[in-house]
ZAKEZA-615290 format. One line per 10 residues: number of its first residue (from 0); for each residue x, y, z of C-alpha. Coordinates in steps of 0.2 Angstrom, whole numbers. Each point is the difference from the previous one (the first is absolute). Layout:
N
NUM) X,Y,Z | ...
// end
This chain:
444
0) 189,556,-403 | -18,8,-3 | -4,19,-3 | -5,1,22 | 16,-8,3 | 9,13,-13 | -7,15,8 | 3,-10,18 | 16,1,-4 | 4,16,-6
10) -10,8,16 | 11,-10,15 | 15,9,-9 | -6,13,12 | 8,-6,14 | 17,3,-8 | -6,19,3 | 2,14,-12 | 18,4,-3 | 5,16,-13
20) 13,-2,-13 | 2,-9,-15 | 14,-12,4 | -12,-16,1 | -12,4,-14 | 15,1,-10 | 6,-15,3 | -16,-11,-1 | -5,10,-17 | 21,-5,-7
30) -5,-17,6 | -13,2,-9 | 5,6,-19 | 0,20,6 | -18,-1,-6 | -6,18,3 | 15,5,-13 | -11,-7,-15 | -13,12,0 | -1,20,0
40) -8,9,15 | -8,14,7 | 2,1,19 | -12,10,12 | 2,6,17 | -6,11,12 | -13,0,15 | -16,2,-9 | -5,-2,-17 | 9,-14,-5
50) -12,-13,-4 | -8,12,-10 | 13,7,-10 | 5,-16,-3 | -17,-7,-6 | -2,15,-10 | 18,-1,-8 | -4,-19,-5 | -17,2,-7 | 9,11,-13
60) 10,-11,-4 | -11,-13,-4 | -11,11,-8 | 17,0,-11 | -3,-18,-1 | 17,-3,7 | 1,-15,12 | 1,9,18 | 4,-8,16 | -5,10,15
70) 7,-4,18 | -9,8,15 | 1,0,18 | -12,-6,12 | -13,-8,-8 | -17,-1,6 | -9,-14,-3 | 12,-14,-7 | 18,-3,0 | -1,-2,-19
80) -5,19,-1 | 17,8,2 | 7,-10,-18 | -8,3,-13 | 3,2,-21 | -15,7,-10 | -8,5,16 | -4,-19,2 | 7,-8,15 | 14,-13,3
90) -10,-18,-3 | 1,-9,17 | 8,-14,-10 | 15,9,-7 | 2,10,17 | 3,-17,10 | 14,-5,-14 | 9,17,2 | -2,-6,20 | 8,-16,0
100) 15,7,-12 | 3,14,9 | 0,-11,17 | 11,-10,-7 | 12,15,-3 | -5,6,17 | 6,-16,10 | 18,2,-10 | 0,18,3 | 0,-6,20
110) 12,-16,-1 | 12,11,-6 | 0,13,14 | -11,12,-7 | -15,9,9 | -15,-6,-4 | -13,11,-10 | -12,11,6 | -21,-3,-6 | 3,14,-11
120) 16,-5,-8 | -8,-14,-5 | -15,6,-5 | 11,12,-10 | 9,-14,-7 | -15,-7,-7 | -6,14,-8 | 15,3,-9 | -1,-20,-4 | -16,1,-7
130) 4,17,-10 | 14,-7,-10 | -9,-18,-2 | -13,10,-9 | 10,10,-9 | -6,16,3 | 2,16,-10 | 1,10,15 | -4,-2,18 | -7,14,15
140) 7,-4,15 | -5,8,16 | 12,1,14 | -5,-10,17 | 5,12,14 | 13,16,-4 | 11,-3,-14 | 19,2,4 | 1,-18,7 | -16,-7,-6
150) 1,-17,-9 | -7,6,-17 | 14,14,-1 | 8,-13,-9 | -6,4,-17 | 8,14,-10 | -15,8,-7 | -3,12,-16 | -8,12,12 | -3,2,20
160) -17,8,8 | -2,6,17 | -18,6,4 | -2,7,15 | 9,0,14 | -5,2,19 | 1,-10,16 | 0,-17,2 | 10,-13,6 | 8,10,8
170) 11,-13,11 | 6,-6,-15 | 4,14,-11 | 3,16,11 | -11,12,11 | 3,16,-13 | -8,-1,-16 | 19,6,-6 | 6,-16,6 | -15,-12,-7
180) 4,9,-16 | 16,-5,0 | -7,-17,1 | -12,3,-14 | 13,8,-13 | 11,-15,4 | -10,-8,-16 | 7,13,-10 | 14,-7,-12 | 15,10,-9
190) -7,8,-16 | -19,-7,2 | -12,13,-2 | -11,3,17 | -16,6,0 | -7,7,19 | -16,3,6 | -1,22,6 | 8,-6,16 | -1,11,17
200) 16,11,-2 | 10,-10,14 | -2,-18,-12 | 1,8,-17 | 16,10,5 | 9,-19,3 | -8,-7,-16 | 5,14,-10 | 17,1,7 | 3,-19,-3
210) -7,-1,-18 | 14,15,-3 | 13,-10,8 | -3,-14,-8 | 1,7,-18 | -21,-3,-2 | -11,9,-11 | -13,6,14 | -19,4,-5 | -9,6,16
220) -20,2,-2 | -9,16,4 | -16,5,5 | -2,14,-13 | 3,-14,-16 | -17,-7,5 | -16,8,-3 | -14,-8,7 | -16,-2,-9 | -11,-8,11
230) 3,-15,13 | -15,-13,6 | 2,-15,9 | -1,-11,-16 | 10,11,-12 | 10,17,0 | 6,9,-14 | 16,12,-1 | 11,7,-14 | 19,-5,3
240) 14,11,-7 | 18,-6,-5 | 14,7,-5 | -12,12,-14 | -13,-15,-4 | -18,-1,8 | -11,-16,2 | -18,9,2 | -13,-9,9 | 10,-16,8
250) -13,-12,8 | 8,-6,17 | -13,-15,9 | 10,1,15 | -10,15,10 | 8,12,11 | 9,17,-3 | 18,-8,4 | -3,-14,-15 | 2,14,-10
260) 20,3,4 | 5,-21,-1 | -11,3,-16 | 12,13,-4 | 16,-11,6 | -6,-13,-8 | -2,11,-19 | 18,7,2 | 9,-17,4 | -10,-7,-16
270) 5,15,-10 | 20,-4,5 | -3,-19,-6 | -9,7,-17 | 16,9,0 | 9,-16,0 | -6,-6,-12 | -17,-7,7 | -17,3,-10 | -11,8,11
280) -11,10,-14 | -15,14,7 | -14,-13,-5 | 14,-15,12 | 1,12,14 | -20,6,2 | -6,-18,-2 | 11,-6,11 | -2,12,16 | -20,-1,-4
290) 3,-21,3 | 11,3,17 | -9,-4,15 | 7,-2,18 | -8,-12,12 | -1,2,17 | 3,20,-1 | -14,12,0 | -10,-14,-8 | -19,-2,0
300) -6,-17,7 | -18,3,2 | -14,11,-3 | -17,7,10 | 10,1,13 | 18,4,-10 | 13,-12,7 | 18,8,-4 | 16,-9,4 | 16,8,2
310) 16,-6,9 | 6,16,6 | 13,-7,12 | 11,15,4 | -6,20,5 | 5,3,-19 | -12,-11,-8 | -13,5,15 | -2,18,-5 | -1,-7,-19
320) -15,-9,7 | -7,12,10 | 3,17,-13 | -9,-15,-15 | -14,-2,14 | -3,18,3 | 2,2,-21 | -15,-16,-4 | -11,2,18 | -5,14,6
330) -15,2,10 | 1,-20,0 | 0,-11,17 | 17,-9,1 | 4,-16,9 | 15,-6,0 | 8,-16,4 | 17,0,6 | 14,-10,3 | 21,6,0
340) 14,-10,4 | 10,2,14 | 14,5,-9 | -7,13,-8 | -3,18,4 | -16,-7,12 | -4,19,8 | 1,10,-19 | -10,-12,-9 | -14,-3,12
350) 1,19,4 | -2,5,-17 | -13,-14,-8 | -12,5,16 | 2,18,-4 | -14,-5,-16 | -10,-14,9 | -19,2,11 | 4,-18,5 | 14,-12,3
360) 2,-19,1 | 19,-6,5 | 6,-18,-6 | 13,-12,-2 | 5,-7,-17 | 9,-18,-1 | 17,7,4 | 12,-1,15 | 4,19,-4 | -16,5,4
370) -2,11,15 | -14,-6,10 | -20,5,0 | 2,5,18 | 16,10,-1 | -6,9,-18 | -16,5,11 | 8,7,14 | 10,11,-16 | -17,3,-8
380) -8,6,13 | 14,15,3 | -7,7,-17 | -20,-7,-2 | -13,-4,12 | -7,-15,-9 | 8,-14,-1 | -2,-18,0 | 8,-15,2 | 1,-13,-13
390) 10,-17,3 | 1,-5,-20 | -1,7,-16 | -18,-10,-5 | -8,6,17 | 6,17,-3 | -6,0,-17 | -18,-7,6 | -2,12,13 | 4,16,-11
400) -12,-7,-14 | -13,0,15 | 5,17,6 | -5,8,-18 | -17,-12,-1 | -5,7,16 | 3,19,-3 | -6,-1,-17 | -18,-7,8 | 1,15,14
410) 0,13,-14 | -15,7,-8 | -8,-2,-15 | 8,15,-10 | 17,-7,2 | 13,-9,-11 | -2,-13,11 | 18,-10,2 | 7,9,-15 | 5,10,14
420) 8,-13,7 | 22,-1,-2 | 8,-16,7 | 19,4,-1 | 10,-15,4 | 20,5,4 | 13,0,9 | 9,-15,-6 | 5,-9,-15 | -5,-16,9
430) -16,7,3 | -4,4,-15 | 5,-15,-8 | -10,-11,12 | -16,13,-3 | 2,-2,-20 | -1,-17,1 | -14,-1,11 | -12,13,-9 | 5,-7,-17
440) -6,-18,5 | -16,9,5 | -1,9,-19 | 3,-17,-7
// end
């Protein structure tokens, strides 16, 4: 087996659907040496703000020089993104190993009357695998999709997150946010310390109640222990209060006002580990936000005109995107290239992410998900009266870059020319993905 038949075979796992509950991945990880028991944890879930709480949690860490393994969920350029120890990803090598031994275990599993496992089960598997192979002080592990019966609920960490909660998924996990809640807090353990995100009252009331009868210290974040001092598109600064300490002057590099508060999350969960036993100094903490980064979120691709990529999937994340617009661009013309997928919130995404763009070109990434150009237009058009159809990512890409060419030479000599110029490319995870690879190829 070679790394494309690895990742082959981990992706047509996805006919065998994706089935909630924790019955199979127990059994393959038993089968397995219980792998995810040799390593401590932290476990992060919630709608929005996972990835980066997670990123910003394990960049302290290292910064400790502990030995960090970080799981995420999706990834968006290469398989080998979503395992990783030291920030450096799985090596392709060692990833079709942990493959062909977990198949091996899969195929028993399914002899002896067991359901197969799902992609993500797996995929969980092998993280877990590659975290205990490399003996890792302390892994960040980010739940795929809820929490109650997601495959990495597993692990019994030294302190749960939830950041914030709003709607998504909502076939899944419930059509309330009480009852997506429910799912969420499902992570949260007898005796281990949570830390929530300021939830909508609905959400937090759940959380709260089930860290209380679940025996959990319970830390929620809020608003008034953050004093902002000053938030560009490169770097924001804010003092952070906790528990009678201050950290003045806290550089965060991933921009928008909302980054702040999984900032703060992220603080108070490293705060409970230093309380562990952990050493995570002053000096540990501010070097190691300063080193976080986020791709694919709020991220700068491009300049003259600015290219920002962000996978604002759900209404949530749209309005993030749309309030971090507002905040970095005003007065500047927007174009925005757009795709959602057709399981998503279609109608709030599009109607929010329009509500900040002159122009808009719909596409299709490389995903069966994806709804389609024609259909996302007939959306569009219900909020925007310019819109254009794109049937790939590259032409879309081509024709967006032409758009601000041609503006820019239509303006007059006193202008700032196409540093006027925003190309917001959203809407999808796979999008963006696809665009990153594209436009870093072009930097190259």
């Amino acid at each position: 087996m070679n790394y494309d038949e690895a990742v082959q075979y981990i992706h047509n796992t996805v006919k065998f659907g994706s089935k909630l509950g924790l019955t199979n991945i127990t059994e393959l990880l038993k089968r397995l040496g219980n792998p995810h028991k040799k390593f401590p944890s932290v476990h992060v879930a919630g709608t929005n703000g996972k990835g980066s709480v997670t990123s910003m949690t394990a960049s302290v860490l290292h910064q400790a020089d502990y030995k960090v393994g970080m799981f995420i969920s999706p990834y968006l350029e290469k398989f080998t993104e979503r395992i990783q120890v030291n920030f450096e990803e799985i090596p392709e090598e060692e990833l079709v190993l942990l493959v062909e031994q977990v198949k091996e275990q899969v195929d028993g599993m399914v002899r002896d009357g067991h359901n197969h496992p799902t992609e993500f089960e797996i995929v969980t598997t092998l993280g877990f695998l590659w975290f205990a192979k490399q003996k890792v002080d302390i892994a960040v592990v980010e739940v795929g999709l809820g929490g109650r019966l997601d495959s990495t609920n597993v692990i019994n960490p030294l302190v749960s997150v939830i950041t914030s909660i709003s709607y998504d998924h909502m076939r899944v996990l419930g059509s309330t946010l009480s009852e997506i809640a429910f799912e969420k807090g499902g992570i949260i353990k007898p005796g281990v310390p949570v830390v929530s995100y300021p939830q909508q009252a609905e959400a937090g009331k759940v959380i709260k109640e089930l860290a209380a009868e679940r025996g959990c210290s319970y830390y929620e974040v809020l608003p008034d222990q953050i004093k902002e001092k000053d938030t560009g598109l490169s770097v924001q600064h804010i003092d952070f209060t906790f528990q009678g300490n201050t950290w003045e002057n806290l550089a965060i590099h991933l921009p928008g006002k909302h980054q702040q508060l999984n900032a703060a999350c992220a603080i108070t969960a490293l705060q409970v580990l230093k309380e562990k036993g952990f050493n995570i100094t002053d000096e540990i903490l501010y070097a190691g936000l300063d080193q976080a980064r986020w791709p694919g979120r709020l991220e700068v691709m491009g300049e003259n005109p600015t290219i920002l990529l962000d996978g604002a999937h759900n209404p949530s994340g749209a309005q993030a995107l749309a309030d971090a617009i507002r905040l970095y661009f005003p007065d500047k013309q927007i174009y925005l290239i757009l795709a959602v997928l057709h399981d998503k919130d279609v109608s709030g995404v599009t109607n929010i992410l329009c509500s900040v763009a002159d122009r808009v070109i719909v596409t299709k990434p490389d995903s069966p998900r994806a709804t389609s150009p024609e259909e996302l237009a007939a959306i569009v058009e219900k909020h925007h009266s310019d819109v254009t159809i794109s049937e790939s990512v590259p032409e879309a890409i081509s024709m967006v870059t032409d758009w601000a060419q041609a503006d820019k030479g239509k303006m007059d000599d006193n202008s700032n020319d196409s540093n006027d110029k925003v190309i917001i490319i959203s809407g999808s995870l796979y999008l963006v993905g696809e665009a990153r690879t594209i436009l870093r190829q072009r930097l190259e």
